[in-house]
MDTraj code that builds the backbone (N, CA, C; nanometers):
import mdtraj as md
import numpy as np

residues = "UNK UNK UNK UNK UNK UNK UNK UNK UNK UNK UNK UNK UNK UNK UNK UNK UNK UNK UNK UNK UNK UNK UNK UNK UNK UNK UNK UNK UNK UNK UNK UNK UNK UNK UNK UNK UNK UNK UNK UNK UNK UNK UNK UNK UNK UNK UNK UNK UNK UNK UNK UNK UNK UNK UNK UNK UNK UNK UNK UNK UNK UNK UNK UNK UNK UNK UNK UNK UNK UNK UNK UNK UNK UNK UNK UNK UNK UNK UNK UNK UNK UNK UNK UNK UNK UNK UNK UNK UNK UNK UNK UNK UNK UNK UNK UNK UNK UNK UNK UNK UNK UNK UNK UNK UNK UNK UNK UNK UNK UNK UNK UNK UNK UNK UNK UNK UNK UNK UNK UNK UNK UNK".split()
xyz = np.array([
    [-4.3023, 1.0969, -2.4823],
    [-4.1726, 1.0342, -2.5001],
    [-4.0806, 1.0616, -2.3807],
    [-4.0788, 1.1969, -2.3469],
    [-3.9988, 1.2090, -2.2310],
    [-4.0315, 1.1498, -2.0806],
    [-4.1379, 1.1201, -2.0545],
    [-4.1941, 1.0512, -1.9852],
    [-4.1276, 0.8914, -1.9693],
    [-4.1028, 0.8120, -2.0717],
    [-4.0794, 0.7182, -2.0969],
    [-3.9327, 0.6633, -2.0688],
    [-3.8715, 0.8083, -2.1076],
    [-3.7141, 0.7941, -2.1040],
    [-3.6974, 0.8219, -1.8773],
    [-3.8173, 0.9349, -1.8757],
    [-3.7453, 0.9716, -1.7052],
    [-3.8151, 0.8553, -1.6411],
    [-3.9088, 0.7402, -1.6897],
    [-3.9250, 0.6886, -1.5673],
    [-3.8485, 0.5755, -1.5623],
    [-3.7579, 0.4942, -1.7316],
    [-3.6881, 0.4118, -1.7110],
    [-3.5699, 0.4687, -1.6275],
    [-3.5479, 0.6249, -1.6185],
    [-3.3915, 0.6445, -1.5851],
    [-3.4425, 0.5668, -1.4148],
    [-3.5630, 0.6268, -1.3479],
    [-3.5836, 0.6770, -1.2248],
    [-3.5906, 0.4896, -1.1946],
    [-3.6475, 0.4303, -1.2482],
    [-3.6409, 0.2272, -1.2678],
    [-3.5180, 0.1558, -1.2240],
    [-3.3984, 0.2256, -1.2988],
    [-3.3098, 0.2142, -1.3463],
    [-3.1860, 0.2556, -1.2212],
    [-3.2211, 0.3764, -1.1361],
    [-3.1441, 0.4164, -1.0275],
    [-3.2357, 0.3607, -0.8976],
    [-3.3252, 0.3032, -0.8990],
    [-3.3635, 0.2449, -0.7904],
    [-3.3359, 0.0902, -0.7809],
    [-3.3103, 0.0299, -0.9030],
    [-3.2240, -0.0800, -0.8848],
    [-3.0453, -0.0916, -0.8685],
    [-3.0121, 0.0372, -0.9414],
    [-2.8310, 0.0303, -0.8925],
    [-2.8646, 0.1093, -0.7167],
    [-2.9738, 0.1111, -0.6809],
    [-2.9270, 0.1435, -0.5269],
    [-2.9135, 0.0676, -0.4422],
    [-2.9287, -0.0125, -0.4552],
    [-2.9117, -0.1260, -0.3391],
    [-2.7601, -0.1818, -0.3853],
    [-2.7057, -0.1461, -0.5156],
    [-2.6038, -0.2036, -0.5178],
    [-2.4987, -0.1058, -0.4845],
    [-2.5163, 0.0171, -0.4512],
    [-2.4174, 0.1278, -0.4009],
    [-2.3831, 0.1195, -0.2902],
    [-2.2519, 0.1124, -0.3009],
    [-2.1597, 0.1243, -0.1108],
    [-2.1759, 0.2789, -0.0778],
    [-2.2126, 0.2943, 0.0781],
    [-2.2102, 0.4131, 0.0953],
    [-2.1025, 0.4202, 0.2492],
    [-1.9951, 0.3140, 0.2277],
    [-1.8957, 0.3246, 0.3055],
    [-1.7290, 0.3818, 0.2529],
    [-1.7458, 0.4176, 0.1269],
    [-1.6652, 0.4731, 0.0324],
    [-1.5959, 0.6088, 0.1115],
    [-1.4328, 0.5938, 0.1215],
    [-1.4091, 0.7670, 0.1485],
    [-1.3733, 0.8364, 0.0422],
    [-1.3925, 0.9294, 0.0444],
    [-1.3584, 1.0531, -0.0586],
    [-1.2300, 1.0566, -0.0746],
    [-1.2503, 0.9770, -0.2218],
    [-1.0920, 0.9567, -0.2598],
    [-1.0770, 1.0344, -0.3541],
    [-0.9400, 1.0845, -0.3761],
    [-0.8746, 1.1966, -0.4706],
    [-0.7688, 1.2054, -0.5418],
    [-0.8001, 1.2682, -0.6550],
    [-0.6539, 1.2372, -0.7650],
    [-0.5473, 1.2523, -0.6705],
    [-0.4728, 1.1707, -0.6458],
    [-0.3506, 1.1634, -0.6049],
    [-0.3139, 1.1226, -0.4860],
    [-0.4125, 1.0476, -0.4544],
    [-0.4183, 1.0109, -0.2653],
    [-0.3449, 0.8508, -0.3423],
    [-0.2561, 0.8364, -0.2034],
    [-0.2174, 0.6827, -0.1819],
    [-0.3212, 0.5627, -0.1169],
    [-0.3704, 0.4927, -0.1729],
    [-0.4779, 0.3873, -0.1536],
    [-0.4230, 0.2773, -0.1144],
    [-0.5062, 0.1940, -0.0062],
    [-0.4639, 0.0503, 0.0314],
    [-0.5698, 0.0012, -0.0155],
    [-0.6575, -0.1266, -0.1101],
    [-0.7703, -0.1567, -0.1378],
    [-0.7389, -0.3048, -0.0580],
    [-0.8470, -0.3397, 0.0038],
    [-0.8524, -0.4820, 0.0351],
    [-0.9410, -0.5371, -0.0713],
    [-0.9040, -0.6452, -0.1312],
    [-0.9944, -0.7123, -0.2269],
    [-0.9774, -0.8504, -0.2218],
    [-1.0923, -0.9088, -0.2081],
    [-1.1626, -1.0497, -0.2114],
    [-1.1010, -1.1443, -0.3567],
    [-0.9974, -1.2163, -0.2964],
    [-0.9430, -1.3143, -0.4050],
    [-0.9951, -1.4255, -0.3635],
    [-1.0477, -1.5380, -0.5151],
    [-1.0883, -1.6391, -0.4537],
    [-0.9846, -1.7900, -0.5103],
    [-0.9257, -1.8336, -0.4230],
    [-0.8530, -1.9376, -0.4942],
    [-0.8993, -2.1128, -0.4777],
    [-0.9463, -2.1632, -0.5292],
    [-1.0192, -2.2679, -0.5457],
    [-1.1462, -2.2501, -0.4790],
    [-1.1466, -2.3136, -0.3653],
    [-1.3291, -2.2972, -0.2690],
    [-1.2810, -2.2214, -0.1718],
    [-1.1708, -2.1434, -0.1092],
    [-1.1092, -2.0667, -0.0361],
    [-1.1613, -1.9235, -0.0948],
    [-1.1270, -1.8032, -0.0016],
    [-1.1739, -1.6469, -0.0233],
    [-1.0577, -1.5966, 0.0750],
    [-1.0143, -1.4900, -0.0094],
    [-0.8964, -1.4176, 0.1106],
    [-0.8983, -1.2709, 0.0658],
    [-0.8501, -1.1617, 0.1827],
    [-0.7936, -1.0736, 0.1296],
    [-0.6884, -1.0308, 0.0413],
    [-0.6631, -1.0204, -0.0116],
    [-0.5378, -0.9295, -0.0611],
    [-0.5295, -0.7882, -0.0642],
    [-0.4442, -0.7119, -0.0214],
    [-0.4005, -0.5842, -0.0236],
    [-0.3224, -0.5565, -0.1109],
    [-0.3865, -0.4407, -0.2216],
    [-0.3203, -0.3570, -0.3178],
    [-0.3067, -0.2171, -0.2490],
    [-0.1581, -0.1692, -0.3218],
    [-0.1683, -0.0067, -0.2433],
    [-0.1278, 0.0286, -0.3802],
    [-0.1326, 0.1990, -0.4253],
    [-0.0886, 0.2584, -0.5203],
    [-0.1691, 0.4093, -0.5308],
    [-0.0948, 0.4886, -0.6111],
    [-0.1963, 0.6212, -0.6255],
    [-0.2639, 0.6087, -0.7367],
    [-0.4046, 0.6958, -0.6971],
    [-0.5401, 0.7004, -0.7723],
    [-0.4676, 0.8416, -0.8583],
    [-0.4826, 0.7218, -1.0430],
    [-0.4014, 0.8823, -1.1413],
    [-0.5345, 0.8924, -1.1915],
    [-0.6316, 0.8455, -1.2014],
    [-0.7659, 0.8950, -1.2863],
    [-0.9094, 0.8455, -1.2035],
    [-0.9946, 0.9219, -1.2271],
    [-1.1160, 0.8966, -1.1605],
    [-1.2158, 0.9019, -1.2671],
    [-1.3124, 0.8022, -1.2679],
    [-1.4104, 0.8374, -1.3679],
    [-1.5468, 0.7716, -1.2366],
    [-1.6692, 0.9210, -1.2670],
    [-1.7435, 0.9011, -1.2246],
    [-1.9308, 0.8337, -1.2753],
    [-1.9616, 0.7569, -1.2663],
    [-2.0780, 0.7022, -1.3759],
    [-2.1724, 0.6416, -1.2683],
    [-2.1993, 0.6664, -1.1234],
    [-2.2601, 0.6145, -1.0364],
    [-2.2406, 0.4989, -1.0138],
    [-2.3082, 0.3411, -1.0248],
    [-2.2653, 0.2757, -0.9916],
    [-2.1514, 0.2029, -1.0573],
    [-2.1177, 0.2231, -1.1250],
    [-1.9827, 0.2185, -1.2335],
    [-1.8516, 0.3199, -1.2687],
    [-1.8921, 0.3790, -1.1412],
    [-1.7587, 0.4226, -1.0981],
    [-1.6488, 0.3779, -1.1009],
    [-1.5109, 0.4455, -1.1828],
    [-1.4157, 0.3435, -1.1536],
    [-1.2827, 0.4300, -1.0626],
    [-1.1766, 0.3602, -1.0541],
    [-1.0522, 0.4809, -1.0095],
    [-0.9346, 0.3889, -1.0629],
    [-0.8057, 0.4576, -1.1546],
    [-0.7157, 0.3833, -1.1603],
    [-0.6180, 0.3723, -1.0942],
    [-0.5269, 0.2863, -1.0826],
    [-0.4856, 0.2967, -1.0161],
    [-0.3128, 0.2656, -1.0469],
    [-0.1933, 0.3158, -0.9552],
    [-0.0925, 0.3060, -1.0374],
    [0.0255, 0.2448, -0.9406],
    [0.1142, 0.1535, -0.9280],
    [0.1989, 0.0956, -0.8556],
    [0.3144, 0.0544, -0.9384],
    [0.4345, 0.0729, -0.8947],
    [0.5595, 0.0186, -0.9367],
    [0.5943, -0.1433, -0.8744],
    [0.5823, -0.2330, -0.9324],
    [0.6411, -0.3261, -0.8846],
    [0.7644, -0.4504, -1.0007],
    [0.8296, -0.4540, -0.9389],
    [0.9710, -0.4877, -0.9467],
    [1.0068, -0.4288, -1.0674],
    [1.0178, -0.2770, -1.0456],
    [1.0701, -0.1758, -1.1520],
    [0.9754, -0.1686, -1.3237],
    [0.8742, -0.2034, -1.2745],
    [0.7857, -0.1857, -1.3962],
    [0.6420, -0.1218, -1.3218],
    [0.5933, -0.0499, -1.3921],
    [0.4690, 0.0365, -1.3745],
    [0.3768, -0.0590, -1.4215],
    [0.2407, -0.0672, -1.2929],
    [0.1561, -0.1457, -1.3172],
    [-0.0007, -0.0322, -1.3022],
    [-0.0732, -0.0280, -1.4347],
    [-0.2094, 0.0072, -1.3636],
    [-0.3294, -0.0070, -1.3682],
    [-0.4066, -0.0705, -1.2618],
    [-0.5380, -0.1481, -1.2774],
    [-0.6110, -0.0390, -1.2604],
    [-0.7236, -0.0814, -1.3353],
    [-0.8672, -0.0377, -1.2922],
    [-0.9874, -0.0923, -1.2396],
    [-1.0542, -0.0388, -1.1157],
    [-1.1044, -0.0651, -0.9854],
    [-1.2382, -0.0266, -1.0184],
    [-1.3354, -0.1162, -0.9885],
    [-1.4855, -0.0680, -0.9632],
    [-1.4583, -0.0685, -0.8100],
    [-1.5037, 0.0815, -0.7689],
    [-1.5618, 0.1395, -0.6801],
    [-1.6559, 0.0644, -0.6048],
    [-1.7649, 0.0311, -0.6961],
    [-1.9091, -0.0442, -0.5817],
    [-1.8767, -0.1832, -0.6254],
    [-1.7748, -0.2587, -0.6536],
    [-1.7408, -0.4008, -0.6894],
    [-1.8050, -0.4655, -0.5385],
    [-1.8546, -0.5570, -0.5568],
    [-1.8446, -0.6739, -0.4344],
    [-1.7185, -0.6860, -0.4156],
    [-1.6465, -0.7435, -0.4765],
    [-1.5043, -0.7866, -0.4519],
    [-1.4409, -0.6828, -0.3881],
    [-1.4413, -0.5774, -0.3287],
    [-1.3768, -0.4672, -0.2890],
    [-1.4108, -0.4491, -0.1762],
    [-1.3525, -0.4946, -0.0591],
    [-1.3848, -0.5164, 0.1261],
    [-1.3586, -0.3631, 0.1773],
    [-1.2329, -0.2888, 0.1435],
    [-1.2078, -0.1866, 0.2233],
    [-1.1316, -0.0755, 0.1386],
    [-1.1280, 0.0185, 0.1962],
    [-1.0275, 0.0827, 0.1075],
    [-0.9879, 0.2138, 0.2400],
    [-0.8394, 0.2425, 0.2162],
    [-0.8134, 0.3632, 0.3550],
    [-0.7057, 0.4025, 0.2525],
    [-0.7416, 0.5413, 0.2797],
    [-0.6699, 0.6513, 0.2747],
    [-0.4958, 0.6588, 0.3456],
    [-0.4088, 0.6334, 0.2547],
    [-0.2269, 0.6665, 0.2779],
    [-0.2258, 0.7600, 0.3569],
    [-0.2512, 0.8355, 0.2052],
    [-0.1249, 0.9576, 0.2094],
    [-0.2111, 1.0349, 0.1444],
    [-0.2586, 1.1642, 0.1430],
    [-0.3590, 1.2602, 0.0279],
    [-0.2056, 1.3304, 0.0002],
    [-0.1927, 1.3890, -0.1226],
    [-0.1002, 1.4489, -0.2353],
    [-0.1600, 1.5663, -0.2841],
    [-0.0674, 1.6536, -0.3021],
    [-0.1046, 1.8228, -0.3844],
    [-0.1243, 1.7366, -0.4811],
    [-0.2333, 1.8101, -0.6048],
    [-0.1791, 1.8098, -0.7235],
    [-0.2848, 1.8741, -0.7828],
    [-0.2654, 1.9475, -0.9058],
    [-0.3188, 2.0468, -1.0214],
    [-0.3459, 2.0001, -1.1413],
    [-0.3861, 1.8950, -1.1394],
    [-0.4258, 1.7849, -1.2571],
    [-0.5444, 1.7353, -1.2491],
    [-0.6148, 1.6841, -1.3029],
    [-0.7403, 1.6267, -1.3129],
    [-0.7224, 1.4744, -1.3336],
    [-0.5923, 1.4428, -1.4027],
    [-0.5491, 1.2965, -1.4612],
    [-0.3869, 1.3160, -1.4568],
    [-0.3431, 1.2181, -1.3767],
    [-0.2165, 1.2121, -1.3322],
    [-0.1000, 1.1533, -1.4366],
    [-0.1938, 1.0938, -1.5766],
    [-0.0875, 1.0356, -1.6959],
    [0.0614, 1.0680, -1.7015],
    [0.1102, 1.1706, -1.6710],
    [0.2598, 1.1925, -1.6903],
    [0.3496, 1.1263, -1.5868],
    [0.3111, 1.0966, -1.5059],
    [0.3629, 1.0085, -1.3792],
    [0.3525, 0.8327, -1.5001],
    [0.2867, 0.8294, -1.6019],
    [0.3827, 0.7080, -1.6605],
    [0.4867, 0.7500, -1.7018],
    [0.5441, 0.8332, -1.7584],
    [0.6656, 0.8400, -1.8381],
    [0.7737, 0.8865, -1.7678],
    [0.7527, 0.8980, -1.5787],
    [0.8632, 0.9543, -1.4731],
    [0.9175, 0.8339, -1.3903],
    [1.0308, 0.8240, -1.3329],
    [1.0655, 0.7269, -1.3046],
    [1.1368, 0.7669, -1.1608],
    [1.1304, 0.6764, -1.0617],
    [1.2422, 0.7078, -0.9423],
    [1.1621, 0.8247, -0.8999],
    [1.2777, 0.9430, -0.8223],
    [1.1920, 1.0344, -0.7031],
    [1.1281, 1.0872, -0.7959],
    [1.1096, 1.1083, -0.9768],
    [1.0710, 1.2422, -1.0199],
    [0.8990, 1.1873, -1.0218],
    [0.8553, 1.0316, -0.9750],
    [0.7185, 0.9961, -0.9658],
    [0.6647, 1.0722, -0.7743],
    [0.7647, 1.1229, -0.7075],
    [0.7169, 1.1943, -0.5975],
    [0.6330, 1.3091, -0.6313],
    [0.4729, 1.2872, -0.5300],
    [0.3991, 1.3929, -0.5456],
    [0.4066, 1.4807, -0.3428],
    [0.4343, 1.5545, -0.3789],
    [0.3980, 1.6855, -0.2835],
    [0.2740, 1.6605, -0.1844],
    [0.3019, 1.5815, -0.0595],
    [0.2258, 1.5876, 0.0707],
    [0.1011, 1.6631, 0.0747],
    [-0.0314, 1.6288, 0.1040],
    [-0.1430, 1.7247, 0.1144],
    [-0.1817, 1.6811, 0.2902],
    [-0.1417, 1.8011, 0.3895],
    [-0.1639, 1.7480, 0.5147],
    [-0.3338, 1.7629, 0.5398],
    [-0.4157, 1.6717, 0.6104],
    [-0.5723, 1.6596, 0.5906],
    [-0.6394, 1.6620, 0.7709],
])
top = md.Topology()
chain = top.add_chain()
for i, resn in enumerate(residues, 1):
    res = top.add_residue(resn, chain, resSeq=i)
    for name in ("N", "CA", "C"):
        top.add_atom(name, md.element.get_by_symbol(name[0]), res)
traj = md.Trajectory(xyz[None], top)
């Protein structure tokens, strides 16, 4: 039986490998992100640039995700990002941030400077 289960796993990670980016930087709770992502509007394809800080990371290999958190026009917005998406051209590193959290959730309920996180120089 165990046999059965390790060779579908081993099946199973040799097909999500070809679908893994290995141009990814080591991103971290609390770093400021620019993502370029592939919008498509009729038969046209463009970039768009999202920026915001990464408040949660969940790791699952190729289903990796990171959320992500931005204020725009005074309302808190936050998506969640596949990591190895096609749709996902680039991604660079802001700003890296202190922080002592694992999941940044309380930064929803702060508003104005008290959403400022503490500089991490790299």
């Amino acid at each position: 039986m165990n046999f059965i289960v390790n060779n579908s796993h081993t099946q199973i990670q040799k097909i999500e490998g070809k679908y893994l980016k290995n141009d990814i930087p080591d991103i971290a709770i609390g770093d400021s992100i620019r993502m370029g992502l592939l919008i498509q509007e009729g038969n046209k394809e463009r970039i768009q640039y999202a920026e915001g800080v990464v408040i949660s990371k969940h790791k699952a290999h190729l289903n990796s995700t990171i959320t992500v958190r931005k204020i725009v026009q005074g309302v808190g917005v936050e998506r969640v990002y596949l990591i190895h998406s096609p749709r996902i051209q680039s991604i660079q590193i802001i700003r890296r941030s202190k922080v002592r959290r694992a999941k940044l959730y309380y930064l929803r309920t702060r508003s104005g400077k008290a959403t400022r996180l503490k500089q991490r120089f790299f």
